[in-house]
C-alpha positions in Angstrom: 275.3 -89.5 -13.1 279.0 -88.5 -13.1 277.6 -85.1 -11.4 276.0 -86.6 -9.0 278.9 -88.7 -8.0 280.9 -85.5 -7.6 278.2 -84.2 -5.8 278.4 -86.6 -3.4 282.0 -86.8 -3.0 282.3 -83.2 -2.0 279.5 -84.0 0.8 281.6 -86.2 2.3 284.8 -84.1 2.0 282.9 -81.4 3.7 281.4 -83.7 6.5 285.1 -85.0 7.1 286.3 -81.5 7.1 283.7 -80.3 9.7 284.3 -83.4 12.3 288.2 -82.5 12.3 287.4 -79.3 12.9 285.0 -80.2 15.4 287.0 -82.5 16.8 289.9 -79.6 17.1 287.4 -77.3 18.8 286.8 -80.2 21.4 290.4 -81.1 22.1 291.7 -77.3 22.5 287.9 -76.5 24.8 289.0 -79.4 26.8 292.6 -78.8 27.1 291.5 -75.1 28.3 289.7 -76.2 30.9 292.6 -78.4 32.3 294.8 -75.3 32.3 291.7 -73.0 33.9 291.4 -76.0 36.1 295.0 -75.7 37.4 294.7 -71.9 37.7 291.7 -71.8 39.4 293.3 -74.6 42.0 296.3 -72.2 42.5 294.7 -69.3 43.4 291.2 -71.1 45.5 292.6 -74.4 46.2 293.5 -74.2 50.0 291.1 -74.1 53.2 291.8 -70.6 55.1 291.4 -69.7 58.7 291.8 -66.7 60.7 294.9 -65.8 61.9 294.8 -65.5 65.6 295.6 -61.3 65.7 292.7 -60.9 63.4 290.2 -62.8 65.6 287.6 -61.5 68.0 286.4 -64.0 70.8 282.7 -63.8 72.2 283.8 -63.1 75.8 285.4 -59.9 74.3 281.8 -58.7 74.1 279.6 -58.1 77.6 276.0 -59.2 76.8 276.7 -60.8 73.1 275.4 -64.6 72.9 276.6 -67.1 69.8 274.1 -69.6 69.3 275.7 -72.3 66.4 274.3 -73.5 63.9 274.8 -76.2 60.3 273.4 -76.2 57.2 274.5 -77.1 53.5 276.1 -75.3 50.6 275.3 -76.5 46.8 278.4 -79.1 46.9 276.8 -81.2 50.4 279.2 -79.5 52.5 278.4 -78.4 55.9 278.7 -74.8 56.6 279.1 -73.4 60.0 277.2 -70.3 61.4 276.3 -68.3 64.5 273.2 -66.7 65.5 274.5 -63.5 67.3 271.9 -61.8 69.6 272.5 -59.3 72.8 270.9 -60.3 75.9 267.4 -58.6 76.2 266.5 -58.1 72.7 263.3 -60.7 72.7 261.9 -59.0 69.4 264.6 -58.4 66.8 264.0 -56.0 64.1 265.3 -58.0 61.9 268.5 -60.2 60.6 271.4 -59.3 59.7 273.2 -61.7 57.7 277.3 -61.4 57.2 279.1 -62.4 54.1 283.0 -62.6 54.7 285.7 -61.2 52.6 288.2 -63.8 51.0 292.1 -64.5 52.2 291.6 -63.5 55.8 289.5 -66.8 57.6 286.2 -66.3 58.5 283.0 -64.8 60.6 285.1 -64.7 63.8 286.7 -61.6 62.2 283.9 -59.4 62.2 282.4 -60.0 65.7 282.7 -56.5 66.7 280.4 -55.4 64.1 278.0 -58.1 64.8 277.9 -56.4 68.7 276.9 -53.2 67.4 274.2 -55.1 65.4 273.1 -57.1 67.8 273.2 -54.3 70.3 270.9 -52.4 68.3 267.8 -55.4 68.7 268.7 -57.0 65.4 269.5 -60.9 65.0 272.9 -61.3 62.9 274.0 -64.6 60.9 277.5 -64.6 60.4 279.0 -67.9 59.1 282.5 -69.2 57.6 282.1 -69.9 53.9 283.1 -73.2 52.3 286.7 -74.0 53.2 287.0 -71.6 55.7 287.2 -72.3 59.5 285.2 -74.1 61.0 283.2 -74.6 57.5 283.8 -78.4 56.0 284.9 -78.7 52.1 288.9 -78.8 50.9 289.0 -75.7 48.6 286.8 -72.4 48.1 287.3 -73.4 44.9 286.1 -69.6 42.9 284.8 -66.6 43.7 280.8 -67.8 42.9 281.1 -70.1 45.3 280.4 -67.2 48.1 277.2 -66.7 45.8 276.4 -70.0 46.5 276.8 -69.9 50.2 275.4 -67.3 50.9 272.2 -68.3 49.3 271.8 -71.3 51.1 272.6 -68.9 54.0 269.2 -67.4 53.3 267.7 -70.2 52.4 269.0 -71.3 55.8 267.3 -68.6 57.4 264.3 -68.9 55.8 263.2 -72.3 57.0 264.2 -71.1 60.8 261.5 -71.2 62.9 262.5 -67.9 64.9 264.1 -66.4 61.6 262.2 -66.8 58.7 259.5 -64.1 59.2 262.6 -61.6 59.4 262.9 -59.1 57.4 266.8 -59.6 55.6 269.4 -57.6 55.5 272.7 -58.4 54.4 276.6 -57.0 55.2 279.5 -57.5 53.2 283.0 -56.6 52.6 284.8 -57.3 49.6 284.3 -61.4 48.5 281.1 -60.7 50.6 280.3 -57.7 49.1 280.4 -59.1 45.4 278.1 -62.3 46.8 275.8 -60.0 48.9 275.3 -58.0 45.3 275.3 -61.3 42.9 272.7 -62.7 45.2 270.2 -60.8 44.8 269.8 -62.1 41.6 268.1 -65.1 43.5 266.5 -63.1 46.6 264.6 -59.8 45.8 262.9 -60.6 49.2 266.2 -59.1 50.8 265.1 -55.6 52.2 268.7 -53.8 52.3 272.5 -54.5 51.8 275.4 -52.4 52.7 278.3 -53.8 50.5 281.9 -52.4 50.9 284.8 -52.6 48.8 283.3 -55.0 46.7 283.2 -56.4 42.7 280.7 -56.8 40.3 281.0 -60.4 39.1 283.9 -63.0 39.4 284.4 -62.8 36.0 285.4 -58.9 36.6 287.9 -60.0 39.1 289.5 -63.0 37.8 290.3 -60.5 34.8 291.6 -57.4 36.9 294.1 -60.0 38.2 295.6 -61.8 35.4 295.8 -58.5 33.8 298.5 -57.8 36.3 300.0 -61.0 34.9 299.3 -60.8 31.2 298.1 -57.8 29.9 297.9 -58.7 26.8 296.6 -61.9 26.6 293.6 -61.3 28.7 291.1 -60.3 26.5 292.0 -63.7 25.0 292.4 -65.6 27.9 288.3 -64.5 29.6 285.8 -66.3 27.5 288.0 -69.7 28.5 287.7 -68.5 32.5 283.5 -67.7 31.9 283.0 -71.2 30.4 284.9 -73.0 33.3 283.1 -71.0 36.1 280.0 -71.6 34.4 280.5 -75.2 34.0 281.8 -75.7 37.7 279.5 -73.2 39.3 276.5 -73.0 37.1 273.9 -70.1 37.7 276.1 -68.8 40.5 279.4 -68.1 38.2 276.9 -65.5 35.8 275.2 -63.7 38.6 276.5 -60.1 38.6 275.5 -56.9 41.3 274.3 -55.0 38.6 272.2 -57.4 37.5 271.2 -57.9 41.1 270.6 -54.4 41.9 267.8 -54.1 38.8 265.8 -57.3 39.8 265.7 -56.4 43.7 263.8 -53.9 45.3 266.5 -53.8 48.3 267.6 -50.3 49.7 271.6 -50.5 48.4 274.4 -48.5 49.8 278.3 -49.1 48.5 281.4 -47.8 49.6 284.2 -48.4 48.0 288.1 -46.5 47.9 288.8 -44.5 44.8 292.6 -45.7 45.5 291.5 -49.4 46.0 294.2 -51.9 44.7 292.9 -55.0 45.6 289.0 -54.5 43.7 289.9 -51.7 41.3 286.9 -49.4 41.4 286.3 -50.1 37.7 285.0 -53.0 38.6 283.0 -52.0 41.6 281.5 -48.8 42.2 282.2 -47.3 38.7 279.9 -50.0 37.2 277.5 -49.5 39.8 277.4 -45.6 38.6 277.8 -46.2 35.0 274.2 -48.5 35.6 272.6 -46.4 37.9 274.0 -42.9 38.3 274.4 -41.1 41.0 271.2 -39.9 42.1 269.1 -43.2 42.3 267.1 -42.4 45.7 267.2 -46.5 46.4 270.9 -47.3 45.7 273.8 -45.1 47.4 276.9 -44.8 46.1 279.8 -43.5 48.1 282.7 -43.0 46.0 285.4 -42.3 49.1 288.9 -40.2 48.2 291.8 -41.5 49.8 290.9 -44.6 50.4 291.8 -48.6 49.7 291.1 -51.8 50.6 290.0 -51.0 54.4 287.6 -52.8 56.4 288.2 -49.4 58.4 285.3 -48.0 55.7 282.7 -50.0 57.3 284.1 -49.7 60.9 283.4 -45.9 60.8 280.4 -46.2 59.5 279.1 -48.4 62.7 276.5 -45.5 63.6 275.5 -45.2 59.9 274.5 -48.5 59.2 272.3 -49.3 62.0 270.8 -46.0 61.1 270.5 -47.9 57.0 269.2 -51.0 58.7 266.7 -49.4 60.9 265.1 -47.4 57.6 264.8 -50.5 55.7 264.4 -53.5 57.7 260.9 -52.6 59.4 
C-alpha cells in the first residue's frame, strides 16, 4: 500500500509540474503576440493614399472609361474598384485584374498601364486594397491581407454578369506581385500572371526586414511572427507563390532586379528558380542585371505583356 501511495504522489507532482509549465507556455505565447501585435501595428497600422505626383487622372487618357465598382474583403470592409475599358472594345479578350504594390496609395497609380491594357480589347480591374484610397478599413494590417483582397477581387469578378465568363489574368508589382502569386493557391482558374519585383510569402518578408534590425535574433523571433499571421489572417497568412505556382495551371512570367533592396531576390525570383528551374516552358523567369525596385521593369515591358496576355487569355 505504501507503494502505491508513492505512486500516486508522484502523479500528482508530475500533473502539477506539467500545468505550470503549461501555464508558462500560455503566458509567454500570449505575451508574444501582444508584442507581434504592436510590431505588426507599426509597420501596417496606417491607411495610405497616393500622393498627388504619383497619380494618373482618367482624362489623361483619350478613349479610357472608369466604370466603379464595391464589393467586400474577408474583414466586411468595402473595397473600391474600377472597371477600365477603351471605347470600342465591345468583346474584351479577357480581364485583367491589377494587384497594387504597398507604401505608395493605390490603383490610381497604375492607370497608364491599365490604357495599354485596355487599348488592347481587354477589360482591367484595378482596385485600392484595404486601407488604401478610396478603399474603407483603418489599417492594412499585414502583408496577407492583399491575399485576401485580391481573392475577393476574383471572386468579385466572378459573379459579374459581363465578367465572369472572362478568362483572368492577373498584374502585379511587388505587395501585388506576392498576392497575385499567393493567390493562386485559391484560383487555378486564373489563366496567366505577370508578377514583378515581388516575394514569395509574408512570412519571407517580414523576416528579410527585421533581419536588418536584428540579425541575430531572427531565426528566433519567425515562428512568433507565423503564429500571429496565421491566427489574424488564417489561410491567407500560409499561402506562398511557390506553392501557388505548383497547384495552378496559369502561364507565369516574373521579373525581378538582381540589385533589388526593397524584396531581396532570395526571397523572390531565387525561390522561384530553386522550385522550378530555369527552363519550365509554363513559368518565365527573368532574372534582370542592374536592376532594383523599379516599376520602370514593367513599364518597358508594355509591348511584352499584352503580347503574354494575348497567348494565354484566349
Amino acid at each position: 500500500m505504501e507503494k502505491v501511495r508513492k505512486s500516486g504522489g508522484a502523479r500528482k507532482v508530475m500533473i502539477i509540474i506539467a500545468i505550470v509549465l503549461l501555464s508558462l507556455i500560455l503566458i509567454l505565447l500570449a505575451a508574444s503576440m501582444v508584442v507581434m501585435d504592436k510590431v505588426f501595428k507599426q509597420n501596417f497600422g496606417t491607411r495610405i493614399d497616393t500622393g498627388f505626383n504619383n497619380m494618373y487622372f482618367i482624362e489623361d487618357f483619350e478613349g479610357l472609361t472608369a466604370d466603379r465598382r464595391e464589393f467586400k474583403n474577408n474583414r466586411g470592409d468595402t473595397l473600391v474598384g474600377y472597371v477600365y475599358r477603351a471605347e470600342g472594345v465591345d468583346s474584351p479578350k479577357g480581364v485583367i485584374i491589377s494587384s497594387h504594390g504597398y507604401g505608395a496609395g493605390g490603383q490610381v497609380g497604375y492607370m497608364d498601364m491599365f490604357d495599354v491594357f485596355a487599348k488592347a480589347g481587354y477589360l482591367v480591374f484595378g482596385y485600392d486594397a484595404t486601407a488604401n484610397d478610396e478603399s474603407g478599413g483603418e489599417m492594412v494590417g499585414g502583408m496577407p491581407q492583399g491575399v485576401a483582397d485580391l481573392d475577393k477581387a476574383i471572386n468579385y469578378i466572378e459573379s459579374d454578369t459581363e465578367m465572369k465568363d472572362l478568362p483572368i489574368g492577373l498584374f502585379g508589382f511587388s505587395w501585388g506581385a506576392y498576392s497575385g502569386g499567393a493567390v493562386l493557391n485559391f484560383h487555378p482558374e486564373v489563366k496567366a500572371a505577370a508578377l514583378f519585383s515581388g516575394f514569395n510569402s509574408s512570412t519571407d518578408i517580414m523576416a528579410a526586414q527585421g533581419a536588418n534590425i536584428m540579425p541575430d535574433q531572427i531565426e528566433l523571433i519567425k515562428p512568433f511572427m507565423w503564429l500571429y499571421e496565421l491566427l489574424k489572417f488564417g489561410k491567407y497568412s500560409t499561402a506562398a507563390g511557390v506553392d501557388g505556382f505548383k497547384k495552378s495551371g496559369a502561364a507565369i512570367w516574373v521579373v525581378h532586379g538582381d540589385e533589388d533592396t526593397v524584396v531581396i531576390p532570395e526571397i523572390g525570383v531565387e525561390k522561384y528558380i530553386a522550385a522550378f528551374g530555369t527552363n519550365n516552358p509554363r513559368i518565365r523567369l527573368d532574372y534582370i542585371e542592374g536592376r532594383g525596385h523599379d516599376s520602370d521593369l514593367f513599364r518597358e515591358r508594355k509591348a511584352e505583356l499584352v503580347a503574354f496576355y494575348d497567348e494565354h487569355l484566349k
